[in-house]
C-alpha positions as CSV (number, residue, x, y, z in Angstrom):
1,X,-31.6,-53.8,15.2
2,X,-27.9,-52.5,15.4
3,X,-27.3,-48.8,15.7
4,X,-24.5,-47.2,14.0
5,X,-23.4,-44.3,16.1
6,X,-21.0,-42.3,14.1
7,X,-18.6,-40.7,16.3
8,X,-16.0,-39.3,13.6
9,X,-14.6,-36.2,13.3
10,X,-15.4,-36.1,9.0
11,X,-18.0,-37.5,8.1
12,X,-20.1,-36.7,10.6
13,X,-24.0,-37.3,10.9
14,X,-26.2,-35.3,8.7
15,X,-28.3,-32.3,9.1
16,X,-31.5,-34.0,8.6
17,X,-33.1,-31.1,6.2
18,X,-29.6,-31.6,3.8
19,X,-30.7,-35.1,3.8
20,X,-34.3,-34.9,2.9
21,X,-32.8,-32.3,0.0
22,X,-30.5,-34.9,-1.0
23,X,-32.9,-37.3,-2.5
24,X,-34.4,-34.7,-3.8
25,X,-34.9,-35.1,-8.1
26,X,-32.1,-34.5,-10.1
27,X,-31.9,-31.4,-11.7
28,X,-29.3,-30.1,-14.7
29,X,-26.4,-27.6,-13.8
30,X,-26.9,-25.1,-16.6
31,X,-30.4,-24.2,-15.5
32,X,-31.2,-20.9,-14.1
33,X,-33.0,-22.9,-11.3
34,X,-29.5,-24.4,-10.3
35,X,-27.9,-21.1,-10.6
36,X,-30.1,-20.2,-7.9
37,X,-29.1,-22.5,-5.6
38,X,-25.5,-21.2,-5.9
39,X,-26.2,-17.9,-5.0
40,X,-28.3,-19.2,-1.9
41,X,-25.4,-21.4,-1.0
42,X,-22.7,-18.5,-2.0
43,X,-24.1,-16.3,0.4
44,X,-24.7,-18.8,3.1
45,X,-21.0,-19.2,3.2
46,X,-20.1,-16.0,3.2
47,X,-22.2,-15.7,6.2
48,X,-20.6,-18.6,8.0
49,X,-16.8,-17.4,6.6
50,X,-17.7,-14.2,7.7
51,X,-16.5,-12.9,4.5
52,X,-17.7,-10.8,1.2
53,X,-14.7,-12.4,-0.8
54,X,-15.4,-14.2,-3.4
55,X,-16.0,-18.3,-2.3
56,X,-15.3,-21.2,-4.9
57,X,-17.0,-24.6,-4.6
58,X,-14.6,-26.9,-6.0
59,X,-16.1,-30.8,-6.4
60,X,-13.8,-32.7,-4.1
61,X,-12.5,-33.6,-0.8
62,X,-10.8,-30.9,1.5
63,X,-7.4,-31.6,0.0
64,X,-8.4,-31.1,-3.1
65,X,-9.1,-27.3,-1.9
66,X,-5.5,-27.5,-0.2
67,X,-4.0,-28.1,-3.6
68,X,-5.5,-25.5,-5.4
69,X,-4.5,-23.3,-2.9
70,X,-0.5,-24.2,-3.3
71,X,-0.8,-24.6,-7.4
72,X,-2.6,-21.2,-7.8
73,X,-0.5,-19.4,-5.2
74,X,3.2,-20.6,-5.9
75,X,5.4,-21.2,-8.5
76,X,8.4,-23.6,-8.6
77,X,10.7,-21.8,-6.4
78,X,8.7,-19.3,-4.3
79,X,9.0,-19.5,-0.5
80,X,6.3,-20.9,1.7
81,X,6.1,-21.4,5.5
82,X,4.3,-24.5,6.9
83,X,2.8,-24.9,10.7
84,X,3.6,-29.1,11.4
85,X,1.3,-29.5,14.4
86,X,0.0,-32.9,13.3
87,X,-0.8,-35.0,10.1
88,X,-3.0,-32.4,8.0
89,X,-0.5,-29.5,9.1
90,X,2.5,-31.8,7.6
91,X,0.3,-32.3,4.5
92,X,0.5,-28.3,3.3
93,X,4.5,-28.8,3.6
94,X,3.6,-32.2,1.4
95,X,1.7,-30.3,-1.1
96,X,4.4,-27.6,-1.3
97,X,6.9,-30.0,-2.4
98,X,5.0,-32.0,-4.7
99,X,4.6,-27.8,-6.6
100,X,8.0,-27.3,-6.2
101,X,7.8,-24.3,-3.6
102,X,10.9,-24.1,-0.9
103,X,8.8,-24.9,2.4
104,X,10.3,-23.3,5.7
105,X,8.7,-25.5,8.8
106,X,7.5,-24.5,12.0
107,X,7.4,-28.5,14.3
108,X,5.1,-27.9,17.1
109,X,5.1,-30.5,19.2
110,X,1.2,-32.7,18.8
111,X,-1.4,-31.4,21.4
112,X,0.2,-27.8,21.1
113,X,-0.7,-25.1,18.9
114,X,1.8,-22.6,17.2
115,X,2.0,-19.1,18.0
116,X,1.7,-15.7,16.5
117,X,5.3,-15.3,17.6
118,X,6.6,-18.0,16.4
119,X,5.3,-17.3,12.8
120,X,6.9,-13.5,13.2
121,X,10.4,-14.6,13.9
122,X,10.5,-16.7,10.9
123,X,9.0,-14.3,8.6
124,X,11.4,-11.4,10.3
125,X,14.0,-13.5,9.1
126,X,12.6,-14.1,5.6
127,X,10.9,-11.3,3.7
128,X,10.6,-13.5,0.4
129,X,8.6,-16.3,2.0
130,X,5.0,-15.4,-0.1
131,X,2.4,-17.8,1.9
132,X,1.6,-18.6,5.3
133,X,0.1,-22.2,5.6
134,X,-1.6,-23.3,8.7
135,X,-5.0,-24.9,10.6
136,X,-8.0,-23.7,12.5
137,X,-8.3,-26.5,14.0
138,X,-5.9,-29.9,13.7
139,X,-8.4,-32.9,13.2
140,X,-5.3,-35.6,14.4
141,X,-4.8,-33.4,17.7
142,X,-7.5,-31.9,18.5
143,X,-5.4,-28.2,18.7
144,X,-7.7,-25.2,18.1
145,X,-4.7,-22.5,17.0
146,X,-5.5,-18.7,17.3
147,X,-5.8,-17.6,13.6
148,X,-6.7,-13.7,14.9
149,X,-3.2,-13.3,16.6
150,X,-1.5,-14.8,13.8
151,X,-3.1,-13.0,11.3
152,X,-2.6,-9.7,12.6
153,X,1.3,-10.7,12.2
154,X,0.9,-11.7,8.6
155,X,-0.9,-8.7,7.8
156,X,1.4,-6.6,8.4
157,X,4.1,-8.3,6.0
158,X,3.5,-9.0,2.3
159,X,2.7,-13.0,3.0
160,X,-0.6,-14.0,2.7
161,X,-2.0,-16.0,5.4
162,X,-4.2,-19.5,4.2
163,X,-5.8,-21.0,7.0
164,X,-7.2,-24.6,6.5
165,X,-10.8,-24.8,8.0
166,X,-12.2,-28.1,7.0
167,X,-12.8,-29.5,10.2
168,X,-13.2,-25.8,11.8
169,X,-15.3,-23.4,9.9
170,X,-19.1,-23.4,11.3
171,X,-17.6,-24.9,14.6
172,X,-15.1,-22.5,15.6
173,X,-15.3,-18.5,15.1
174,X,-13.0,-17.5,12.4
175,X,-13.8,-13.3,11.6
176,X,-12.3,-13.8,8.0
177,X,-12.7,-10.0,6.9
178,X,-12.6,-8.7,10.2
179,X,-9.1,-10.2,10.8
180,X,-7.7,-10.1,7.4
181,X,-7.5,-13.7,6.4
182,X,-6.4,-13.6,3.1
183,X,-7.5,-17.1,2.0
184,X,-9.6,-20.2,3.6
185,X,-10.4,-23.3,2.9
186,X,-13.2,-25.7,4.3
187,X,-15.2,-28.7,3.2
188,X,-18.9,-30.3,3.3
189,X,-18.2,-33.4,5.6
190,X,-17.9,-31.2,8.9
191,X,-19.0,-28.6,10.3
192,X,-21.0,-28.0,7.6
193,X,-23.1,-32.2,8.2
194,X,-22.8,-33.1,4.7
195,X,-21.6,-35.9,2.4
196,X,-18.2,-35.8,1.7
197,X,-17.7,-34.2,-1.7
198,X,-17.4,-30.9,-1.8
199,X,-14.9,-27.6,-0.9
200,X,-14.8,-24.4,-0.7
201,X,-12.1,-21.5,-1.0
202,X,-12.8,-17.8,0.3
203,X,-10.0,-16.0,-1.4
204,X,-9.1,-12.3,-0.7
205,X,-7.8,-9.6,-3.6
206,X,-4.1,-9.6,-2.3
207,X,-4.4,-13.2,-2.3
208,X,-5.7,-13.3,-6.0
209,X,-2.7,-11.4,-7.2
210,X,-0.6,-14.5,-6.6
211,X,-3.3,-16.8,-8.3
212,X,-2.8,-14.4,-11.7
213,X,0.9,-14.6,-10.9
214,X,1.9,-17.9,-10.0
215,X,3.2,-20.1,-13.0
216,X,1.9,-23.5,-11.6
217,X,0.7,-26.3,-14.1
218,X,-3.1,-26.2,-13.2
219,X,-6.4,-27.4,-14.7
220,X,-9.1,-28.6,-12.7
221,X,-8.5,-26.7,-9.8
222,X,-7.2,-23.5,-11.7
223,X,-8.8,-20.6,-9.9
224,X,-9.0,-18.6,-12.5
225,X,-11.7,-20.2,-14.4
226,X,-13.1,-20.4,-10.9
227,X,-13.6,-16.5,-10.5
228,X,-14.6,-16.1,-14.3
229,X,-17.3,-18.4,-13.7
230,X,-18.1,-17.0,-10.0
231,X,-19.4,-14.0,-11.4
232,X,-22.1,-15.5,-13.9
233,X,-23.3,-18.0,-10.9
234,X,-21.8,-21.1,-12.2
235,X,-19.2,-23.5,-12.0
236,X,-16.1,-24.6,-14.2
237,X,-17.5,-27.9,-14.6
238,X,-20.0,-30.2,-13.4
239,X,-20.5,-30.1,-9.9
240,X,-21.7,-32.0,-7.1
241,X,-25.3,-31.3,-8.0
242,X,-27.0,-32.8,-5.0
243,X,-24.2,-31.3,-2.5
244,X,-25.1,-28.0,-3.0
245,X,-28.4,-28.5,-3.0
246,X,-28.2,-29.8,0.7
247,X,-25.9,-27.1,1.5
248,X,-28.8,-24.5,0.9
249,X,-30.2,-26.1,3.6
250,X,-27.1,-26.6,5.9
251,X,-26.4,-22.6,5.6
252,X,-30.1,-21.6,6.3
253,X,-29.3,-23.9,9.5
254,X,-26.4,-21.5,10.3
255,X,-28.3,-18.2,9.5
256,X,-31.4,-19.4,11.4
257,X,-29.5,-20.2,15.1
258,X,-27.0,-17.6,14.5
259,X,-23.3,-18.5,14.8
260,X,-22.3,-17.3,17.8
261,X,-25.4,-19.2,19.4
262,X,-23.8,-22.3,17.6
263,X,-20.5,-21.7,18.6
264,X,-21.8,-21.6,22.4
265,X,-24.2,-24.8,22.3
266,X,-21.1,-26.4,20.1
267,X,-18.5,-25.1,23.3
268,X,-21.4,-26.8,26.0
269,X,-21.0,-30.0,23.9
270,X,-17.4,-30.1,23.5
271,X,-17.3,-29.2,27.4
272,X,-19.7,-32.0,28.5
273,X,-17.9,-34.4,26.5
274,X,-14.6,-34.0,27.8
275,X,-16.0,-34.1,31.2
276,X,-17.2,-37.3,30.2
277,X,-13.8,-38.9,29.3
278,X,-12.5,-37.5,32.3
279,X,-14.8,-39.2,34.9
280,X,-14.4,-42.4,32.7
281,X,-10.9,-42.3,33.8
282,X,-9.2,-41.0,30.2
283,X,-7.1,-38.5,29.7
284,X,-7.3,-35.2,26.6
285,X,-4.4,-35.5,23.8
286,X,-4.2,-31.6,23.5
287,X,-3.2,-29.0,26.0
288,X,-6.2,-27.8,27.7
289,X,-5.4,-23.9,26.9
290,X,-5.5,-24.8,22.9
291,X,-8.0,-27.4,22.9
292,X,-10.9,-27.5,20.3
293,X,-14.6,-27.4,20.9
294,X,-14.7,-29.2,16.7
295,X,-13.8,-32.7,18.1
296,X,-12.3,-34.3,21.0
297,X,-8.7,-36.3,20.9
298,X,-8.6,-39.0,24.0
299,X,-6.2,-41.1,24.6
300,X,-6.2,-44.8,24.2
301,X,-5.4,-46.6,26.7
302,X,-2.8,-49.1,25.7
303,X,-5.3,-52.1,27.4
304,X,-7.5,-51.4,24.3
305,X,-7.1,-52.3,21.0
């Protein structure tokens, strides 16, 4: 019998209680039963966010979450500043232009990770750039980048900082609140050991101001029907039913070994496997002083295909 070892960094394996819940019956959306399991998974990510703001769950991959985030915050025109640091990083400046918004770029070279002074010289410069895009953690480099420093710069400004999580959040400490993240997004199919499917948006009061303001075409991802619904414990429209069941079991995970117990055992594995590569002879993508504990970049020898 052939074993498939899944060694990628989205999906990855399933927590075997989301599974079991998974294949669990059916059940309808508009039931008070269901409405219940939103408020258990709710609250399970505002425990792993480290947050009280208000989180959406939006049926669809991570980018889908990415998008919202540009169509509800800008409007043809407005000012944005991007961190390219590898290919999800160029994807927010992608997004921006698809809306319309005047993207400023930071370039960091791949296998480095962009710093909090960096993002202060540019907004020094420009005091009408309204959103900060940029990544926990860069899934094509393997670059952890230090949200807190760069936050604290942000902060201080009228920008609001959006920090894409997908492949970061529930592997790598982010202190939402505590650091004044205005907005973050994440998704099901990491961290989190879920099917693909399913996002999520934590989204501040400052940063809601520009979601009433901005004058983007939107619809499906319109974040305003998201908040009207958030506060009766539903959803816009139908969503992935059997996803958030299994997330009420992937956030009782969290809760139950405690994050920073996670982040350490998640650091040991990271740690071990590196080591690994190392005494097999290959060398790490990223710089060792920004590298993430989420997934591990090696590179390929050019002998192998």
């Amino acid at each position: 019998m052939s074993r498939n070892l899944l060694l990628t960094p989205g999906p990855t394996k399933l927590l075997p209680a989301a599974s079991a819940a998974l294949g669990s019956p059916i059940i309808h959306h508009r039931t008070p039963q269901f409405q219940e399991n939103i408020k258990e998974a709710v609250q399970g990510l505002q425990y792993v966010f480290q947050t009280k703001n208000d989180i959406y769950l939006l049926t669809s991959s991570g980018t889908g979450a990415m998008e919202a985030c540009v169509a509800n915050l800008l409007s043809v025109g407005d000012k944005a500043l991007t961190v390219e640091g590898g290919k999800f990083g160029e994807r927010w400046t992608e997004l921006c232009q698809v809306y319309g918004a005047q993207a400023t770029v930071i370039k960091v070279p791949w296998g480095k990770a962009v710093t909090a002074e960096q993002i202060k010289e540019v907004l020094d410069k420009d005091k009408d750039i309204k959103v900060v895009f940029t990544t926990l953690t860069e899934t094509s480099t393997g670059v952890t980048t230090d949200i807190k420093s760069i936050a604290e710069v942000v902060s201080k400004t009228d920008a609001i900082l959006v920090v894409d999580g997908i492949s970061g959040v529930g592997v790598t400490e982010i202190k939402t609140d505590e650091w004044n993240v205005d907005v973050v997004v994440s998704a099901s199919h990491k961290g989190f050991m879920l099917p693909p499917g399913l996002a999520f948006i934590s989204v501040n009061e400052k940063a809601f101001k520009l979601v009433e303001e901005s004058k983007s075409p939107r619809y499906y991802f319109d974040l305003r029907k998201s908040k009207k619904t958030f506060a009766a414990t539903d959803t816009p429209y139908t969503p992935a039913i059997g996803i958030i069941v299994g997330l009420c079991e992937s956030v009782k995970y969290f809760r139950e070994k405690g994050l920073d117990d996670l982040f350490e055992y998640y650091g040991h594995l990271a740690k071990g496997t590196r080591s690994a590569a190392k005494a097999l002879g290959l060398t790490l993508f990223p710089d060792e002083s920004c590298i993430s504990n989420c997934l591990t970049a090696i590179n390929i020898p050019e002998s192998i295909d």
